[in-house]
C-alpha positions in Angstrom: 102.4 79.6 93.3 103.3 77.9 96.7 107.1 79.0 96.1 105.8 82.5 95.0 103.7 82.6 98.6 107.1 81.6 100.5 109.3 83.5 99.0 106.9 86.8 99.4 106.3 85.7 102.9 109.8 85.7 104.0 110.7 88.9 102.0 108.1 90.7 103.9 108.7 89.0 107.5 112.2 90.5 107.0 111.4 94.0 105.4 108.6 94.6 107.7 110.2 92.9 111.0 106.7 92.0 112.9 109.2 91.4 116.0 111.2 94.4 115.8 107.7 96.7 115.3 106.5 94.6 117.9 109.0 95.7 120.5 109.5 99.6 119.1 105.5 99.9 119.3 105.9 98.8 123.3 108.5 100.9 124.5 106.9 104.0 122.6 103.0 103.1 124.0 104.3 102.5 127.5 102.6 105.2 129.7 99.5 104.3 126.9 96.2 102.4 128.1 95.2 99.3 126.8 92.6 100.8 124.5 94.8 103.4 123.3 97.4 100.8 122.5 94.8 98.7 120.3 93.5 102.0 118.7 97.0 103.0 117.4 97.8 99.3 116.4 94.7 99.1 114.5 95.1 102.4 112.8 98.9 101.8 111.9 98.3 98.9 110.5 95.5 99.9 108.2 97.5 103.1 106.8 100.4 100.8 106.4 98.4 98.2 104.0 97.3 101.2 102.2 100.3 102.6 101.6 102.0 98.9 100.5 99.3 97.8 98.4 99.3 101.5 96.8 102.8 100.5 95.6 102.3 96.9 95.1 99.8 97.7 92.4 100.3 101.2 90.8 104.7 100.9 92.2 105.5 99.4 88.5 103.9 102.0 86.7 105.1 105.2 88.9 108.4 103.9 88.0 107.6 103.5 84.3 106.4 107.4 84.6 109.7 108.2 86.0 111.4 106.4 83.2 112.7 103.8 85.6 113.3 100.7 84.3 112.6 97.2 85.6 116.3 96.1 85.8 117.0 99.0 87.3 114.7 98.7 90.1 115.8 95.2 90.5 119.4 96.5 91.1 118.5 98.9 93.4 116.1 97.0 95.8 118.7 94.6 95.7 121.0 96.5 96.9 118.7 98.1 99.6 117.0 94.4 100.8 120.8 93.4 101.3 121.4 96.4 103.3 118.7 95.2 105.4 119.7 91.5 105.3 123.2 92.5 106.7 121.2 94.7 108.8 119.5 91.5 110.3 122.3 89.3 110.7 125.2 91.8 112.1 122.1 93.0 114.6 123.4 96.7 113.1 121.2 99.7 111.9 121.4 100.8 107.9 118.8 103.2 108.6 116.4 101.3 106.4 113.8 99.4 108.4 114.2 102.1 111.0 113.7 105.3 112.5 116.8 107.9 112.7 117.6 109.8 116.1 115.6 113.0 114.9 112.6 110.9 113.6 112.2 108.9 117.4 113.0 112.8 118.9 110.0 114.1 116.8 107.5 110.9 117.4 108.4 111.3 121.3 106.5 114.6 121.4 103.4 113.5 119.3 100.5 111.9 121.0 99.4 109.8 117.7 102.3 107.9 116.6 99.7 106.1 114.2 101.0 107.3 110.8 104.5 108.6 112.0 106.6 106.3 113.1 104.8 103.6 112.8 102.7 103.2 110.2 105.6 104.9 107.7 108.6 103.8 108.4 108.3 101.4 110.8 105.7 99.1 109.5 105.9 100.2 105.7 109.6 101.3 105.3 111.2 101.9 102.0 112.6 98.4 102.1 109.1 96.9 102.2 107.8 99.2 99.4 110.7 98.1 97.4 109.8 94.3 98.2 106.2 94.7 97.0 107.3 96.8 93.9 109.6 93.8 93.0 107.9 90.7 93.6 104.5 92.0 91.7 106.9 92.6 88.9 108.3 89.4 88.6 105.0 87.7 88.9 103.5 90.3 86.2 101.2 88.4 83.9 100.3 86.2 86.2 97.5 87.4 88.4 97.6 84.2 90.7 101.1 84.7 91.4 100.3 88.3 92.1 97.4 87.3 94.5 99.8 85.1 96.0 102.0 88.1 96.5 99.5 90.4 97.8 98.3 87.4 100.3 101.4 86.7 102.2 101.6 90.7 102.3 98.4 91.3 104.3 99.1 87.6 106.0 102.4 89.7 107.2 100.9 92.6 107.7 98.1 90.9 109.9 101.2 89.2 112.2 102.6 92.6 113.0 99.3 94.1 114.4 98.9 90.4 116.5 102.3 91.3 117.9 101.8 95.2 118.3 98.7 93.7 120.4 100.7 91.1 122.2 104.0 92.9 122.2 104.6 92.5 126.1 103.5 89.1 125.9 105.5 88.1 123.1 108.7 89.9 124.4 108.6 87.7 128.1 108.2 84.2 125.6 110.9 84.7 123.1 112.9 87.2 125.1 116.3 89.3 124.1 117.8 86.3 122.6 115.2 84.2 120.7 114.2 87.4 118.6 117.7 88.1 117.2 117.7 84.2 117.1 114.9 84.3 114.3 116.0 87.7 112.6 119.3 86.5 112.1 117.9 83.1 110.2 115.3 85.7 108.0 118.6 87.8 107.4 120.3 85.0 105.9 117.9 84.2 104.0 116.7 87.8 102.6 120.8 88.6 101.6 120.3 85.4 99.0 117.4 87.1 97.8 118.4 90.2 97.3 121.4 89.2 95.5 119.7 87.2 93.3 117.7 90.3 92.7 120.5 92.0 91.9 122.1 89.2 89.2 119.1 88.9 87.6 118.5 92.8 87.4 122.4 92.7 85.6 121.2 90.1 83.2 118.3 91.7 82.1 119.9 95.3 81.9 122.5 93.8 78.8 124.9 94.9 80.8 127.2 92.0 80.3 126.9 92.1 76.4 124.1 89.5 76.6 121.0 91.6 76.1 118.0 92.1 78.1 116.5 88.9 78.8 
């Protein structure tokens, strides 16, 4: 259960990127108030854990609707968590942990940036709706390891709206340097994962004559 808690923990400090939200959700509430800023924090947050808890529970099933199997989703979010691991450590953009040039263009002109960009994709991107989809499936069956899950998800969750409320703060104590520091080390660690989501969703699929496991 403890390994299960770490393992979800780390997935979703790198998916979600509490420090990279942190800093997007300060330059675009600049010319905000203080109150403002908590208000949109707050609300972002919320619709975030709705969204990621919608697919941590009911994800497994839509898929199963959609005749999408389980190896199959393994091979995919592999694929998209090691985009985002490389992401991490190169310090380049795949596109899937962040906003595009048309998406920042549009959110400039809004005045609640609650639900778009930050809520969706910011906070709850598709590589953090993959994560949850993926972990509750391996822990299926087991509804501690799934509470475990679902724990170091609103844990993670609950760090990003501390640094969306701290995000000036928190960018003078780390600074430039001691951010890409610690999202270079999750990186690292999120590329293992994903390619050993990515083996075991090969194993299971029979593709190597073995069978589905």
């Amino acid at each position: 259960m403890i390994e299960t808690a770490i393992v979800a923990a780390a997935t979703f400090f790198a998916t979600i990127g509490p420090l990279d939200v942190a800093a997007m959700f300060a330059v675009m509430t600049s010319e905000n108030t203080p109150n403002e800023r908590r208000r949109t924090a707050i609300r972002g947050t919320l619709i975030a854990t709705v969204i990621l808890l919608v697919f941590a529970l009911l994800g497994e099933r839509m898929l199963a609707g959609l005749g999408i199997s389980l190896p199959a989703l393994r091979i995919a979010g592999g694929i998209l968590l090691l985009l985002i691991g490389i992401e991490m450590v190169f310090a380049m953009s795949s596109g899937a942990r962040t906003t595009t040039d048309e998406e920042e263009l549009e959110a400039a002109t809004r005045q609640d940036i609650a639900v778009f960009p930050l809520a969706t994709p910011l906070i709850a991107g598709p590589g953090a709706m993959g994560a949850a989809i993926l972990l509750m499936a391996d822990a299926a069956g087991d509804w501690l390891l799934q509470a475990a899950v679902i724990a170091a998800l609103l844990i993670m969750l609950l760090l990003t709206l501390i640094g969306m409320l701290l995000a000036s703060q928190l960018q003078r104590l780390l600074g430039v340097t001691g951010m890409q520091v610690i999202s270079r080390v999750f990186g690292v660690l999120l590329s293992a994962l994903a390619v050993q989501f990515i083996l075991d969703g090969i194993a299971q699929s029979g593709l190597l004559g073995g069978g589905p496991a």
